[in-house]
VOGU-3710 file (C-alpha; in Angstrom, 3 decimals, decimal comma):
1> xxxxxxxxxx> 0,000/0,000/0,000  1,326/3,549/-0,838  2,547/5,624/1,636  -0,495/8,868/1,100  1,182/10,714/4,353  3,099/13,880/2,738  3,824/17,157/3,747  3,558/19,799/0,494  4,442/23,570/0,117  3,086/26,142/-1,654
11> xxxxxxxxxx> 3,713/29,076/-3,472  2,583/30,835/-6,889  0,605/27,911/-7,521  3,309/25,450/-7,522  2,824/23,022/-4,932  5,657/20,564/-3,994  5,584/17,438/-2,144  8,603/16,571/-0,029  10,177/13,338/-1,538  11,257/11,602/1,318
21> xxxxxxxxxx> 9,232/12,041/4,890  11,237/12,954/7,698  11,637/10,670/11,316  9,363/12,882/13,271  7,864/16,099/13,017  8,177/18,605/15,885  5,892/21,483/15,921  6,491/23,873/18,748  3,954/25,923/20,239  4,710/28,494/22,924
31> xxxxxxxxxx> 3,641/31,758/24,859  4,890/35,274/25,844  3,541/35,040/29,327  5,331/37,790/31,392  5,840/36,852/35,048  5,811/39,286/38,258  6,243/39,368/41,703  3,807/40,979/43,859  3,923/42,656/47,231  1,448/40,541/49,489
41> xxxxxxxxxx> 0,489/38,429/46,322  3,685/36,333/45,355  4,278/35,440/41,912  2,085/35,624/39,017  1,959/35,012/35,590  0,462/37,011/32,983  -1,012/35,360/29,844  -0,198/36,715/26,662  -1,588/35,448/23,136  0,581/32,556/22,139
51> xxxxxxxxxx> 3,664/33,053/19,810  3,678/31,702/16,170  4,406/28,002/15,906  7,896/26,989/14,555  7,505/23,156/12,086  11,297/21,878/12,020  11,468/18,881/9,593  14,971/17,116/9,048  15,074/14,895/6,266  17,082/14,347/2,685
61> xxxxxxxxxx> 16,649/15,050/-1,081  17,922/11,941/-2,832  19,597/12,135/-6,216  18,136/8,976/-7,342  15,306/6,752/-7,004  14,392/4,580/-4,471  11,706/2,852/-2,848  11,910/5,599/0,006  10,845/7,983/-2,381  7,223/9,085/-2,452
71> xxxxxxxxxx> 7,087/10,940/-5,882  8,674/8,525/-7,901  6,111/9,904/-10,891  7,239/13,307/-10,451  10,586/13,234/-9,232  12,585/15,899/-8,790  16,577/16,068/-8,583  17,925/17,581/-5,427  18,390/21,222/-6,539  14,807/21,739/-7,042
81> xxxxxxxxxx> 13,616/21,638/-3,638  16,958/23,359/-2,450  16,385/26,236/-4,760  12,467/26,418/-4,050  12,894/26,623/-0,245  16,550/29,307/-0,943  14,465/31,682/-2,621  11,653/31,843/-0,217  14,068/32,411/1,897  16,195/35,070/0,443
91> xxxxxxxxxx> 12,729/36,897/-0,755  10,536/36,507/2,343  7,720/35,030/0,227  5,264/33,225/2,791  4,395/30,178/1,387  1,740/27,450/2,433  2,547/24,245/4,921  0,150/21,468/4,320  0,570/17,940/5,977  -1,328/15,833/4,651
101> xxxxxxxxxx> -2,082/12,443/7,443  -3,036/9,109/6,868  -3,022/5,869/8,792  -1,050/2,810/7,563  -4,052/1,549/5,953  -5,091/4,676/3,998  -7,492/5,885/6,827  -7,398/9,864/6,960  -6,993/11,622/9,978  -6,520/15,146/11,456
111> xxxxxxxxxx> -8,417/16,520/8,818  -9,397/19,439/10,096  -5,878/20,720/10,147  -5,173/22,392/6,647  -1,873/24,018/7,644  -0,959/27,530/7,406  1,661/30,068/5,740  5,266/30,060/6,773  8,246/32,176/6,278  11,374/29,862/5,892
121> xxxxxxxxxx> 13,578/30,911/8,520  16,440/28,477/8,447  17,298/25,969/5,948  20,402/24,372/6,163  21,842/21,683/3,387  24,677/18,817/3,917  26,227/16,519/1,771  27,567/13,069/3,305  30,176/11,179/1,858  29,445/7,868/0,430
131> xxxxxxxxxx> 26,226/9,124/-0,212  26,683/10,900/-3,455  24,303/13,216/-5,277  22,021/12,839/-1,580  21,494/15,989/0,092  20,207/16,041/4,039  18,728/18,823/5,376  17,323/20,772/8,110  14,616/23,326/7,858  12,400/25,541/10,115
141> xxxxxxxxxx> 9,215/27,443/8,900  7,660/29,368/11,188  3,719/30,586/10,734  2,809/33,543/9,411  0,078/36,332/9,512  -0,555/38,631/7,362  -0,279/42,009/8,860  -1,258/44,096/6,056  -3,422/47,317/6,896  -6,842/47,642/5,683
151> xxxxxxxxxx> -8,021/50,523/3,761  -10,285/53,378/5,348  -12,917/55,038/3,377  -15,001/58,454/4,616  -17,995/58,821/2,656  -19,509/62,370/3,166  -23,312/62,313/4,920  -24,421/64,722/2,433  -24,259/65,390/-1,844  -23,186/68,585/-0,630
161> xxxxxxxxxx> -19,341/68,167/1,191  -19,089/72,248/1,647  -22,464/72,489/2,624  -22,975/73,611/6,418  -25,615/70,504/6,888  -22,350/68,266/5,670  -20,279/70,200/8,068  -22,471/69,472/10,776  -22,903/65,081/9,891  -19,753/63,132/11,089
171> xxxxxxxxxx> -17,980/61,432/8,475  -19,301/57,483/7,893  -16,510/55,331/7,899  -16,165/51,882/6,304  -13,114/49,613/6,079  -12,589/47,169/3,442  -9,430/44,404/3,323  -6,309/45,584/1,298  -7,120/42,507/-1,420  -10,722/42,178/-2,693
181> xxxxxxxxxx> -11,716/38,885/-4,293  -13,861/39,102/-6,819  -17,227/37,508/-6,513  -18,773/34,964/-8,435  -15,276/34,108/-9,426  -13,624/30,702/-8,948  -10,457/31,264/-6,700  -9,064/30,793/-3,671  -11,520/31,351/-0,808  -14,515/30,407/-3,156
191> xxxxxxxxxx> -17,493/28,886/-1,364  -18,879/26,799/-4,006  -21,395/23,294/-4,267  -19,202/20,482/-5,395  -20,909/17,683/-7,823  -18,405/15,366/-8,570  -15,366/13,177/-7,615  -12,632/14,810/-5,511  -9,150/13,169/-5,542  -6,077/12,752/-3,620
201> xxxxxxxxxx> -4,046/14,701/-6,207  -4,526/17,124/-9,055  -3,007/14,127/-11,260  -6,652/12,022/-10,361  -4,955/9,700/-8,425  -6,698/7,703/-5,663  -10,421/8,769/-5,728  -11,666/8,760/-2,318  -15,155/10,639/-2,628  -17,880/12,070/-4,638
211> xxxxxxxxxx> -19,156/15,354/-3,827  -22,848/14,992/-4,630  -24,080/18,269/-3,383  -21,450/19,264/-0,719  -20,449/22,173/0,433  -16,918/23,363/-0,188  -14,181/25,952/-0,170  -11,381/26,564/-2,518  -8,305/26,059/-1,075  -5,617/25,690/-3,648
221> xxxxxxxxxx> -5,253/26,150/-7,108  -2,251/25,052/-9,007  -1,609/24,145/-12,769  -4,374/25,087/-14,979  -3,470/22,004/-17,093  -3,419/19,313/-14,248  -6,636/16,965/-14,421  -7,897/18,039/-11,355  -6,327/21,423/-10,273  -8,365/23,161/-7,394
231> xxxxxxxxxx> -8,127/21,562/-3,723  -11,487/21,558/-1,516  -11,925/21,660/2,001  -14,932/21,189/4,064  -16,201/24,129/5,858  -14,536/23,310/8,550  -11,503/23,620/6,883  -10,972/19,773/6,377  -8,971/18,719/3,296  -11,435/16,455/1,058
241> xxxxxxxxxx> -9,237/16,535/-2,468  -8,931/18,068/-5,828  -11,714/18,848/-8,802  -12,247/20,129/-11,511  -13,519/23,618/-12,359  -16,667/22,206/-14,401  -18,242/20,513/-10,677  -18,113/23,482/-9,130  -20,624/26,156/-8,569  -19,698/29,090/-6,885
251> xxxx> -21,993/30,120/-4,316  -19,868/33,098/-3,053  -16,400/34,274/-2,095  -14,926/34,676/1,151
//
């Protein structure tokens, strides 16, 4: 049986799957608390929002193929992953973590987590002797949010801005978010009715569910002239698979 765990990346529509899945995968979750010590108190602790989570994944690239590799279909020689993850780097371009679980026997689970953008923050290559054209590698991503300010608008209470009734009617403000998505239009963030197979990959391979009716949101869209190129979630945010643009209706944008 195929091993369907896999952790992908990302970025400009080009999603990658990492050839070879690390040992373990460490995730690291912690908090800013701030601690004190008050008179006729003691100490205390302060809770402060949680920092961002750090994923550290250790792990190689090999320069051939092997059974350890999981995309022996697609396979990729070392220096594409080490350039894709160097210039992400070197150009701060967040880019999106998505593990992708399953049990032994193909079972999904932890489907509800659909990752979440990282900045690579370290990434650090080695080459082993006896080992030749292999490259190991460590690398940390650590979430990001986008921080980008939103736009203000002040629309005048009156036709009439120099008019003394204008003068006299605060200004109504609204906000709207820096990047509009346009409705009715199928992208990322599209709630939409799915009626039709979803897939594990955009290639069609393992079908593992038929829409029928369901609820969805875009998630992903990669190459146009893949099979099955947008990725669904539930509304919950659980991964189901990838479609096709023809079974899905767009009900709105989000």
């Amino acid at each position: 049986m195929p091993n369907n765990f896999g952790l992908f990346f990302t970025r400009d529509n080009m999603v990658i799957r990492l050839p070879v899945n690390p040992e373990k995968l460490p995730v690291a979750r912690g908090n800013e608390n701030d601690d004190y010590n008050v008179l006729g108190v003691g100490p205390i602790t302060v809770p402060r929002l949680p920092s961002l989570r750090v994923v550290t994944i250790s792990s190689f690239f090999p320069g051939r193929v092997s059974p350890l590799v999981l995309t022996p279909n697609e396979f990729q020689p070392p220096e594409f992953y080490i350039q894709f993850f160097e210039s992400a780097m070197k150009e701060k371009a967040p880019i999106l973590y998505t593990p992708v679980r399953y049990y032994e026997n193909g079972e999904p689970f932890m489907t509800g987590d659909a990752g979440f953008e990282v900045l690579v923050t370290r990434f650090d290559t080695e080459e082993r002797g006896g080992e030749t054209g292999d490259f190991y590698y460590d690398l940390e991503v650590t979430e990001y949010k986008d921080y980008a300010p939103q736009t203000m608008q002040a629309a005048a209470s009156a036709t009439d801005a120099g008019s003394a009734a204008a003068a006299a009617q605060p200004a109504q403000v609204t906000t709207e978010p820096a990047r509009s998505i346009p409705q009715g239009q199928l992208v990322v963030g599209s709630a939409c009715t799915l009626n039709g197979p979803y897939y594990y990959s955009s290639y069609g391979d393992e079908p593992h569910g038929s829409g029928n009716g369901k609820q969805v949101l875009v998630s992903r869209i990669v190459d146009l002239s893949r099979a099955y190129p947008y990725h669904v979630t539930n509304l919950s945010g659980g991964a189901l698979g990838w479609v096709t643009a023809a079974s899905l209706q767009v009900v709105s944008t989000t």
